[in-house]
Structure formats: C-alpha cells, structure tokens
C-alpha positions in Angstrom: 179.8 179.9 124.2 178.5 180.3 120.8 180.8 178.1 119.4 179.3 175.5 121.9 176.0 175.8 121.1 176.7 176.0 117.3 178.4 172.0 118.1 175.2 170.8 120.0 172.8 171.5 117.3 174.9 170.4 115.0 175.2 166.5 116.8 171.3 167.0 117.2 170.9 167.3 113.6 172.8 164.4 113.1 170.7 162.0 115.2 167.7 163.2 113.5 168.4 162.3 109.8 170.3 158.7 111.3 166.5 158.0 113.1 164.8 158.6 109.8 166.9 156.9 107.6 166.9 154.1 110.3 162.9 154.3 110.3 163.1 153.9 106.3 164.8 151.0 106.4 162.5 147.4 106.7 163.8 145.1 109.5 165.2 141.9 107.9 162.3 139.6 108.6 159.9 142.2 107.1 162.6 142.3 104.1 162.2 138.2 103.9 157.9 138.2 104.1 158.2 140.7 101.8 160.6 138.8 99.4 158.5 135.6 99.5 155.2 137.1 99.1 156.9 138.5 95.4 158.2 135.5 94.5 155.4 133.2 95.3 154.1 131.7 92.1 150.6 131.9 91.7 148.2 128.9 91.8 147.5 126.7 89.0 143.8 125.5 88.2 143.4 121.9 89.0 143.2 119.8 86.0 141.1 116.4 86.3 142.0 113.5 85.1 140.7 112.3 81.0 138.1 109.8 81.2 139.0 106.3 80.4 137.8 105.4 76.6 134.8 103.2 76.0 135.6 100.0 75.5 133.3 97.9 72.9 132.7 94.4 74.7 130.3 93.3 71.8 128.7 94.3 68.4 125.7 93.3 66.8 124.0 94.1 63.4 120.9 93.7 61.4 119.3 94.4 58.2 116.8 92.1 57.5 114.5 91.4 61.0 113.3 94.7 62.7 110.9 97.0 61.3 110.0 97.0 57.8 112.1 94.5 56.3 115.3 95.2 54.3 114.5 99.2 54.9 115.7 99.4 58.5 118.7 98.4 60.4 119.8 98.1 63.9 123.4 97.8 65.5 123.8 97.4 68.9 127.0 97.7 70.9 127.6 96.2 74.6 130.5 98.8 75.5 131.8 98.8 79.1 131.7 102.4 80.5 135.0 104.5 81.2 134.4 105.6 84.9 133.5 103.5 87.7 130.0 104.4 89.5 129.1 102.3 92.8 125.6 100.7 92.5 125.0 101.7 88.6 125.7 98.7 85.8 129.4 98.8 84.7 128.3 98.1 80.7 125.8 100.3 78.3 123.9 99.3 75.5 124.5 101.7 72.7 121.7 101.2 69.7 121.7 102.5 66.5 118.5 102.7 64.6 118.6 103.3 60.5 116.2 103.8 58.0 116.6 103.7 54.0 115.6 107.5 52.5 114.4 107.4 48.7 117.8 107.2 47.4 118.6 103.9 49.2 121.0 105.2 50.8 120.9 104.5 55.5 119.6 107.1 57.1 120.6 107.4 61.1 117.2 107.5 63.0 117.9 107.6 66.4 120.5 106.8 69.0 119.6 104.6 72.5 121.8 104.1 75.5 120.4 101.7 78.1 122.5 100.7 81.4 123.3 97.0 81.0 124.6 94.6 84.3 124.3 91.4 82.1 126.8 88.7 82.6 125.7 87.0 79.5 125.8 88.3 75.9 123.2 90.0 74.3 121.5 87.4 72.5 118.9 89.7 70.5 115.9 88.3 69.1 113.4 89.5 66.8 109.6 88.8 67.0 106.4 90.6 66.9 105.0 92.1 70.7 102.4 94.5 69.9 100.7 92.2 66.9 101.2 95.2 64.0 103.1 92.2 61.9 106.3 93.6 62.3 109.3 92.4 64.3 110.3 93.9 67.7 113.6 93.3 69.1 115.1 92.1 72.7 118.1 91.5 74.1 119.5 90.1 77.6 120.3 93.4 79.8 120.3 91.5 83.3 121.3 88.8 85.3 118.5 87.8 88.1 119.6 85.7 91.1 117.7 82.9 89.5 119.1 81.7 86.6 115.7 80.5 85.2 114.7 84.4 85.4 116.2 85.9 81.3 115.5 89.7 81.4 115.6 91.1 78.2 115.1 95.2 77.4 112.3 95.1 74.6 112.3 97.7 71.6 108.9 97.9 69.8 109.0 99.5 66.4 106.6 102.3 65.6 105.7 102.1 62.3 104.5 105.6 62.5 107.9 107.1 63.6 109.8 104.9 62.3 111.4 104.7 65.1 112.2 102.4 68.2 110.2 103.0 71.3 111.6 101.7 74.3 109.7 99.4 77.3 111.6 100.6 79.9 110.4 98.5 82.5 110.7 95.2 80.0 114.0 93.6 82.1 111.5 93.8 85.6 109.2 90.8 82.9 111.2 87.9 82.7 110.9 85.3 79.6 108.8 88.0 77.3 106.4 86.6 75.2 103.6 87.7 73.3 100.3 86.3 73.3 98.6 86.4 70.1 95.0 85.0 71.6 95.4 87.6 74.0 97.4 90.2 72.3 99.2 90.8 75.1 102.6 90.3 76.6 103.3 87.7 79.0 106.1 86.9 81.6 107.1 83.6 83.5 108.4 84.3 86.9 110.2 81.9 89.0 110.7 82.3 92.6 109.3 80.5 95.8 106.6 79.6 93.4 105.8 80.8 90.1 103.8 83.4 88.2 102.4 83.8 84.9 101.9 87.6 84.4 99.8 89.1 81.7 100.6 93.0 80.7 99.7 95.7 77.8 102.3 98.1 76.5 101.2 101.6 77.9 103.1 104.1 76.3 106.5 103.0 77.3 105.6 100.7 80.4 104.1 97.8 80.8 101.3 97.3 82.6 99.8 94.2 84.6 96.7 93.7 84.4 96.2 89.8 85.1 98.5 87.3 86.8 98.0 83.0 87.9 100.6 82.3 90.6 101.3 78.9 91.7 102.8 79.0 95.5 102.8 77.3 98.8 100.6 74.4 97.1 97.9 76.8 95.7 97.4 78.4 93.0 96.2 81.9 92.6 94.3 84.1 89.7 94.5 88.0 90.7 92.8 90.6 88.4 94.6 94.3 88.8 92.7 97.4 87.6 94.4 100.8 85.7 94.8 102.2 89.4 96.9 98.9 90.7 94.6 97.9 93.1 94.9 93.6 92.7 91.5 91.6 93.3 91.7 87.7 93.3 89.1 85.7 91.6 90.1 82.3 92.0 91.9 80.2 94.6 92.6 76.3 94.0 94.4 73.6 95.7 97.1 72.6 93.5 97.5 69.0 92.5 100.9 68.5 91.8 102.7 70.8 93.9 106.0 70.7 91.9 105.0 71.4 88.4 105.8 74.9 86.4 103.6 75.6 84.5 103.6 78.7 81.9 99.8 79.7 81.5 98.8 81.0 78.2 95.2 82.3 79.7 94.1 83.1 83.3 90.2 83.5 82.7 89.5 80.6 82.5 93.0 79.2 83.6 94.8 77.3 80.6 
C-alpha cells in the first residue's frame, strides 16, 4: 500500500513541474509579435525636399544716375523664385544699393526684394520725383490688362540716409511722372475712360489728392482730402469724346 501511494505522488509531481514549464513557455504567435516588435526598425525623420536655386533672369547696373552722382550705385537683379506659390508673382526684384566710404572704396547700403509679375523687362529709368535735384529710379514690376497701363515700382533716394526708400504702392500709378509746377507726382490711367491722377509721397505711399477723369463723354475734376473722402468741383461736357488727354493741372484744368 505504501509503495502505491509512494508511485501516485510521484506521477503528481511530475504533472506539476510539466504545467509550469508548459506555462513558461510563449505560444508561437506570442513568440512571432514578440520577434517583430524587436526587429522593427525605428522611424526615420522625414527629410523635405532642397529648394530649387534662384535663377537670375536679368541684371542691371549703375554708377553714374541715382543719388549723388558717381558716389552711389545700384544693381538690380530680375531672378525667378525657386518654389512655386499660387496667386504670388513667380519673379523678385533683388536691389542692391552702394555707397562710396572715404577711401573710395563701395560700400553695401542696403538690400531690397520686391515681388515682380512683369512680362516685360525692367527697363529702369532714372529721374527726379520728389524735386531734391537728385535722380530717383523706376522700373517695370507689372503687366496691367491694358497695355497702355506701364507700372513701374519707384525708389526715391534719401539724401539723408543715403539710402533708397521705397513707394510701395508706385505699380497701383501707372505712367509715373513728376510735376515740377506742381511738385507732385502724376499718373495717366486708361480704362473705360481716362484719369489724370495727382499724388504726394507720404512716407512710403502715395497719396491722391486730386484727379481729372474723362468718361462716358464728360469730364470730371474730383478733390480728395488726407481722410479720402473725394469732393468734385467741376463737371463739363466733353467736346471730343475720343481724345486722351494727360493733364498737367486740374485747378484750373490744363
């Protein structure tokens, strides 16, 4: 009997360690998650693509015209930009501003980046638009549905920087000019009609303050005061309905 009982417990031992050692023991498809999660690389940062290069569609340069003659320079470059934005202008205009220190040797004064949607080249002109004696510079920066419209970004010199400031509402003037009698700028649009507009520089805007438009057979002479509110003085009948005419005053009309 005792050697019986001495057998049992001896099988019931058995089957005890086997169910822990069975219990130890991962299943295989624990064994295979558990594989792949150590193997697994780990992520890598995404890396962005290098922005396309500038790409210089035009230079310009100048010693002799802006500013104080022979001791300032300007180079402007029409470069087309290296990404693509919807609705912003494709090309920039970068300009570099110099001035001559006591050794004679340039000096970089300032750096200028204006967008730029023209289709034509620059074109830049020198001439005086604040009536200081010394030449301002423009160039084409636009292309208006009306070919008769050129808008030009204007850069006044300020001889007290010695530096460029610029107008940066100048390409919403078509055909700058400036108005010695008046000392004023002036701009010639053409639409529908057309419009003589006469402006001051204010800071680094310009300003309306006067404009004769001829349309629908009449033409018009509107005053507008330092708060924008437009008051018309003068309303005639046009005689020739199909002249343009560039006014050079508006009180009285010339």
């Amino acid at each position: 009997m005792k050697r019986n009982l001495a057998i049992i417990l001896a099988v019931l031992v058995a089957i005890s360690c086997n169910s822990e050692r069975v219990a130890t023991v991962p299943a295989p498809e624990l064994a295979t998650e558990l594989q792949n999660e150590t193997a697994a690389p780990e992520p890598t940062p995404t890396q962005e693509p290098a922005p396309t290069p500038r790409q210089i569609l035009e230079t310009y340069s100048n010693q002799s015209k802006v500013g104080r003659r022979g001791k300032n320079k300007i180079e402007i470059d029409i470069v087309k930009r290296g990404e693509f934005r919807t609705y912003h202008p494709d090309n920039l205009a970068v300009i570099r501003f110099y001035s001559k220190d006591q050794n004679q040797v340039w000096k970089l004064r300032q750096t200028l980046e204006i967008p730029d949607d023209s289709l034509a080249e620059a074109d830049p002109q020198f001439q005086d638009f604040n009536g200081d004696g010394l030449k301002d510079v423009t160039f084409i920066s636009g292309t208006a549905a009306r070919g008769a419209n050129e808008m030009r970004t204007l850069l006044i010199y300020d001889k007290r920087s010695d530096k460029l400031i610029h107008i940066e509402n100048s390409a919403e003037f078509p055909n700058l000019e400036y108005s010695r009698k008046l000392n004023c700028i002036t701009a010639w649009r053409f639409y529908g009609g057309t419009a003589t507009d006469f402006a001051r520089i204010v800071g680094n805007r310009l300003v309306t303050f006067a404009t004769v438009e001829d349309f629908d057979g009449y033409r018009t002479v509107t005053l507008t005061d330092r708060k924008g509110r437009e008051r018309v003085i003068q309303r005639d009948k046009l005689a020739d309905e199909n002249a343009f005419t560039r006014y050079t005053n508006y009180r009285p009309v010339e």
